[in-house]
N, C-alpha and C positions, 0 to 999 in steps of 0.2 A: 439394359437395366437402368431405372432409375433411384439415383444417388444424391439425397440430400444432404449435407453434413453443415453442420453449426450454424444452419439458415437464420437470419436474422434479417427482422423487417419493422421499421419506427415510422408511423404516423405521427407528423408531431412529437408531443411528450408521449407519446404513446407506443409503447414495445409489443404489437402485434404478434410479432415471432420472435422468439428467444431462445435461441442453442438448438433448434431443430433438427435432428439426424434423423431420417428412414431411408431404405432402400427396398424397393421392390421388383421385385424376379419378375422374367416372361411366364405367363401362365397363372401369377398371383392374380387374390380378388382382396383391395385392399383398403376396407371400409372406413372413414375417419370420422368417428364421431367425439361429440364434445356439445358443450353451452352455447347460445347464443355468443359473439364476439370472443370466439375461443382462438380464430387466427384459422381454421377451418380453411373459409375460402382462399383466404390469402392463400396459405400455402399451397394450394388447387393453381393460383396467379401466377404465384411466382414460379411453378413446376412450367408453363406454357411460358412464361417468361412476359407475361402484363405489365408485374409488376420486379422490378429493381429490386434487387437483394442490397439489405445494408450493413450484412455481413453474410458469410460462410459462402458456401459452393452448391450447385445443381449440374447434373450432367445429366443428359439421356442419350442413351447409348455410347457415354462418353462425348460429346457433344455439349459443351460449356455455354449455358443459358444464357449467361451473361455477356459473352461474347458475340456480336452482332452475327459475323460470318457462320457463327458456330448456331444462333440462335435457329436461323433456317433451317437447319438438317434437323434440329432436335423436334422442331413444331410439324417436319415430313414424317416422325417416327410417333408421334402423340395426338389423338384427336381429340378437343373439347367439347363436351354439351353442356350448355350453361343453364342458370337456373331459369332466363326468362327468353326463352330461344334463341333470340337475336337472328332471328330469319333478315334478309332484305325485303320490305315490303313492295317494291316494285319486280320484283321475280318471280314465278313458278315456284312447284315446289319442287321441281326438277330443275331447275335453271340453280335453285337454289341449291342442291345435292352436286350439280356437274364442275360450277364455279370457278373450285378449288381444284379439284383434279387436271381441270384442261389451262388454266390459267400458271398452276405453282408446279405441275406435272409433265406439263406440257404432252398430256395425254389428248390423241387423237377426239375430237367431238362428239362424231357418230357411237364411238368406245364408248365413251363416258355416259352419253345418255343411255347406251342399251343396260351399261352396269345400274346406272342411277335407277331405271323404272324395274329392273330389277328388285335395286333394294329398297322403292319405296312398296313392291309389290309383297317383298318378306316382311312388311311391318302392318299390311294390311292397307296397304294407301297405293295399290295398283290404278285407281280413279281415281285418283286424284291430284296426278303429277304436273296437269297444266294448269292448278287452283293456285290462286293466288292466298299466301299466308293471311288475309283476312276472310280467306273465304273458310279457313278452318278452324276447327278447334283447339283449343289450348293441348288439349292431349295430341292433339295430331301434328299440330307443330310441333311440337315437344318431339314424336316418332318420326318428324322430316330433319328435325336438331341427331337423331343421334345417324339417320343415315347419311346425313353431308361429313357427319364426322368420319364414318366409314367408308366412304366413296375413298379417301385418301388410303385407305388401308394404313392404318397407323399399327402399331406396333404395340401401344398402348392410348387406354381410353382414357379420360379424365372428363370426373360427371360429378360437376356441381349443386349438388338439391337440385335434382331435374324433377323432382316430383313437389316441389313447393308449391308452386303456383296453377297446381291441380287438385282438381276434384274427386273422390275416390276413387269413384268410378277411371274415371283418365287415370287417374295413380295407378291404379291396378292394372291396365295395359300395359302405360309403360315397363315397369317394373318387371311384367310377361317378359316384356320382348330384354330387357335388361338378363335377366335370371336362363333366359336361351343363350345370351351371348358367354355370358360366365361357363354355361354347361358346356360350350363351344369351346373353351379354353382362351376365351379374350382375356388376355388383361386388363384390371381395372382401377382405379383407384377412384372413389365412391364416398365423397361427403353426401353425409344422409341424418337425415332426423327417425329412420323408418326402421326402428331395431330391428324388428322380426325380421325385416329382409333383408339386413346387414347378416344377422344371424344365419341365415339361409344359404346365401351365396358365398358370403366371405370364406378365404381363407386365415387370414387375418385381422384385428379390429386395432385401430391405434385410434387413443384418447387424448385429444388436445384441452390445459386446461389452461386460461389465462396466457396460452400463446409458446405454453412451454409441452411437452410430449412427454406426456405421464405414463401411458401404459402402451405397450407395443407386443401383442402377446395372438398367440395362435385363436383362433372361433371358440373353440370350445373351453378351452383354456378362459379366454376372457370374462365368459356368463358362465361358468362354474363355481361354486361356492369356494371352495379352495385355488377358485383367481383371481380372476375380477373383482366381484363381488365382496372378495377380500377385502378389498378397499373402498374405504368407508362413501369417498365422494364418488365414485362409479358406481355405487349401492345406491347413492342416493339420486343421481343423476337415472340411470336404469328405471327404478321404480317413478321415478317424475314423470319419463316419457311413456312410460307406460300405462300410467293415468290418464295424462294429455290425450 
């Protein structure tokens, strides 16, 4: 399980997070939406432990983020896909996928690679394991990002706006291969700009505003008129992105 309780994070004169509490079950799908500079990613940072809490607590799996010894086990049970892949550009996209498994795992090599072309083969990138990240596309890096995070077998996924820096088209792959893993029963936790597919997969939707956690409330519950919608600035936020 992950456990955030009174998370607290200042840039500067600047209170990013403010009194943060959520926690999310194995098996949740656990979308975060909110505003530009709502504190979003951060809390995405600081759940992988990026960034420094400057106040409250993170656990995963009881595993104290902040705690260096403690930070390792917590980042073997969490895998992250970022918004703008962060491949290594002198790797494969198998070299990139195996990395972490045979380095932090200490998983056999031959193992790893048979798992890796594996999983770049479940994401449709069976060709494409000894291309180098310039030789692919934004969308396909983006599907080489979530299988390096999976190679680790994490426990829990954390996905950054993996679909920002894509084109519809590539948004809508990803998003496929996203919306299987959910059906799969992955856990997820899923900053997004992309209602509908929040709506879809989630089990959950929490709304961050100004860095403080406004709404924390079941799918259907949230976008129903007697929930969500109830309140005024997720009425208005909703209908903004909806437009957009």
């Amino acid at each position: 399980m992950i456990k955030a309780q009174s998370v607290r994070k200042v840039f500067g004169s600047v209170t990013v997070l403010d009194s943060v509490d959520l926690t999310v079950a194995p098996g949740e799908v656990v979308s975060i939406l909110g505003s530009s500079g709502s504190g979003k990613s951060t809390l995405i940072r600081c759940i992988n432990g990026l960034e420094r809490l400057d106040g409250g607590s993170i656990t995963v799996d009881d595993f104290d983020v902040s705690k260096p010894k403690e930070l390792a086990e917590a980042r073997k049970r969490s895998g992250t896909v970022f918004q703008m892949f962060n491949l290594y550009p002198h790797m494969t996209a198998l070299q990139n996928v195996t990395l972490a498994p045979v380095e932090v795992l200490k998983r056999p090599k031959a193992e790893a690679e048979a798992e890796g072309r594996a999983l770049l083969a479940s994401v449709g990138l069976g060709d494409r394991a000894d291309a180098f990240p310039s030789q692919l596309s934004g969308g396909q890096r983006q599907r080489v990002g979530i299988c390096r995070a999976l190679a680790m077998k994490p426990r829990y996924l954390l996905l950054d706006e993996v679909t920002s820096a894509l084109d519809p088209e590539m948004t809508a792959d990803v998003l496929d291969i996203l919306a299987k893993l959910a059906k799969e029963g992955t856990t997820m936790v899923f900053v997004t700009h992309e209602i509908e597919f929040a709506r879809t997969i989630s089990s959950r939707v929490v709304f961050l505003e100004k860095g403080r956690l406004v709404v924390d409330l079941p799918t259907e519950q949230f976008f129903a008129a007697d929930g969500g919608l109830a309140n005024p600035r997720i009425a208005q936020f909703l209908s903004k992105m909806r437009k957009d």
